[in-house]
C-alpha positions as CSV (number, residue, x, y, z in Angstrom):
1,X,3.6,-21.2,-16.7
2,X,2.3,-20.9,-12.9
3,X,4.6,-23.2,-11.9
4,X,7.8,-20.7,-13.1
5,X,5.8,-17.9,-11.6
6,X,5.4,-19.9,-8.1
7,X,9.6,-20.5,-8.6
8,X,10.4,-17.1,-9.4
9,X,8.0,-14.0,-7.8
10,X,7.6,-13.6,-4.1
11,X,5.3,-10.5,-4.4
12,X,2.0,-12.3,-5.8
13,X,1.5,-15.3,-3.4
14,X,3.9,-17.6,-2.0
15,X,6.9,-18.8,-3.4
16,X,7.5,-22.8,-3.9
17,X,10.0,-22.7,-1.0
18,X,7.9,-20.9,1.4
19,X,4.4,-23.2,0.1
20,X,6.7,-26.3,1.0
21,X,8.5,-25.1,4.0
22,X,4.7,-24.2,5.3
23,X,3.6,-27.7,4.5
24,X,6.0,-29.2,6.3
25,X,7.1,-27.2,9.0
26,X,3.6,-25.8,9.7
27,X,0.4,-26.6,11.4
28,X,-2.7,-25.1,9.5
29,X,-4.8,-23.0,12.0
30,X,-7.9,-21.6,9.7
31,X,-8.2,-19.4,6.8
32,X,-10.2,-16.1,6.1
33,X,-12.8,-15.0,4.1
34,X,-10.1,-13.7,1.2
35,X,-8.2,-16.6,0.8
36,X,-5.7,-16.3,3.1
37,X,-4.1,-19.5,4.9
38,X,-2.8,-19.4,8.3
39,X,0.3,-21.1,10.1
40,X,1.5,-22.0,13.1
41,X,5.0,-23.6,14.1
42,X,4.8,-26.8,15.5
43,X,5.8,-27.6,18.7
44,X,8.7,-27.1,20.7
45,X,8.9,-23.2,21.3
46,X,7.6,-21.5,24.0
47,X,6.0,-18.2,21.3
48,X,5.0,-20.2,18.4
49,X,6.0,-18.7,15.1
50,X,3.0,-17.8,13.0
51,X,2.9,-16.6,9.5
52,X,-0.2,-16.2,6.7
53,X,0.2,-17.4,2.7
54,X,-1.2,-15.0,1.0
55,X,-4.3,-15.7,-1.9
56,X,-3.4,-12.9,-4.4
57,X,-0.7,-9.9,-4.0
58,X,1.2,-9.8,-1.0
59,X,-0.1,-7.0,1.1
60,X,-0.4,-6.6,4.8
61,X,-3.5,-5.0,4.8
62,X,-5.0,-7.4,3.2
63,X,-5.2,-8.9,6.8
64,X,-8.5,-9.0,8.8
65,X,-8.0,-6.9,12.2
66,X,-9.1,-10.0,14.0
67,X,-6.4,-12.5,11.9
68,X,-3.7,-9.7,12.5
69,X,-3.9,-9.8,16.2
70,X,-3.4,-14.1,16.3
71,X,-0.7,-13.2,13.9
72,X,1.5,-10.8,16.4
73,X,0.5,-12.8,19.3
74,X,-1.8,-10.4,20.6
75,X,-4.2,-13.5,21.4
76,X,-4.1,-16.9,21.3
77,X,-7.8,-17.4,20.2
78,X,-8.0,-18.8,16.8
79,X,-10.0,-15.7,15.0
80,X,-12.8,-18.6,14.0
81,X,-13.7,-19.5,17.8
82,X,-14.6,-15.2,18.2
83,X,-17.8,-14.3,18.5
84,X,-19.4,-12.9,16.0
85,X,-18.3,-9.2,14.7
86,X,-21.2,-6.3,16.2
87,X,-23.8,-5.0,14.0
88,X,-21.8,-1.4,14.0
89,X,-18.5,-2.9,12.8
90,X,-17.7,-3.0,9.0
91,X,-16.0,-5.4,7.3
92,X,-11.7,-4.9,6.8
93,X,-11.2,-3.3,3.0
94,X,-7.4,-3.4,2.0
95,X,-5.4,-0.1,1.5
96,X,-6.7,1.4,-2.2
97,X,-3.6,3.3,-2.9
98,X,-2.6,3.3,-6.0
99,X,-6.2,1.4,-7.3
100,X,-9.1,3.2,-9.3
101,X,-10.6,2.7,-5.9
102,X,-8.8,5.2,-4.0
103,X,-9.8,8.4,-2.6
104,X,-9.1,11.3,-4.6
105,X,-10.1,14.4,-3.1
106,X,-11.4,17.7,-5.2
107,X,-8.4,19.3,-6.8
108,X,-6.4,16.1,-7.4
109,X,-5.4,15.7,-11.2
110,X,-7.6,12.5,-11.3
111,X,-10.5,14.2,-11.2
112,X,-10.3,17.1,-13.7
113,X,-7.8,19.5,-11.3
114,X,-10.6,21.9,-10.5
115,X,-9.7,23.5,-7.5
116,X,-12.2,25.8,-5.9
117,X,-11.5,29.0,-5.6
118,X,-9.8,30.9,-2.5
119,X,-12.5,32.5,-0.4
120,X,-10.5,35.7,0.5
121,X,-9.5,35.1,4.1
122,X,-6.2,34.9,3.7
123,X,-3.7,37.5,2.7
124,X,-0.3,37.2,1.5
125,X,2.8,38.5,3.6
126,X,5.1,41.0,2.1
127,X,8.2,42.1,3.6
128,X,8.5,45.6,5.1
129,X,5.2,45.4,6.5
């Protein structure tokens, strides 16, 4: 069964044609602490073409910061030759929306729709004032 699922999805990991394509056409650079693989074009162009296989769902952000700037060119340091993150810096989350995870503020149906209540300071407009 995740053989036909490897054939026929592109939006939960790689397809068969993009896992072979990356074997072949690819050099692997490194991977990251999620799972995700890293690629770089061979040879022969002057901006190599890089591209990530993702472990799990396809989702961008999903990405480490340092992972997504080798990606878009932004450096040619392989994120696993950086030195080591600061003490102040927290680790990448992916984007929650739409999980049980994601922020839901007081008022939002999620969380019982009790909306506090208006302190007074505003008052409504009525024409022919």
């Amino acid at each position: 069964m995740a053989i036909l699922k490897h054939i026929f999805t592109w939006w939960d990991g790689a397809t068969i044609g993009t896992l072979l394509f990356s074997r072949r056409n690819g050099l692997s650079v490194g991977s990251d602490a999620l799972g995700n693989a890293y690629f770089q074009s061979k040879a022969g162009k002057s901006v190599p073409r890089r591209w990530v296989i993702y472990q799990g769902a396809n989702d961008a952000s999903r990405v480490p910061p340092e992972w997504h700037g080798w990606l878009h060119n932004t450096t040619d340091l392989i994120p696993e030759t950086l030195p080591p993150p600061r003490a102040w810096e927290q680790p990448a989350v992916p984007n929650l929306t739409g999980t049980a995870a994601a922020f839901r503020p007081a008022g939002a149906l999620e969380r019982g729709g009790n909306r506090a209540a208006a302190t007074g300071d505003y008052e409504a407009w009525s024409p022919g004032q």
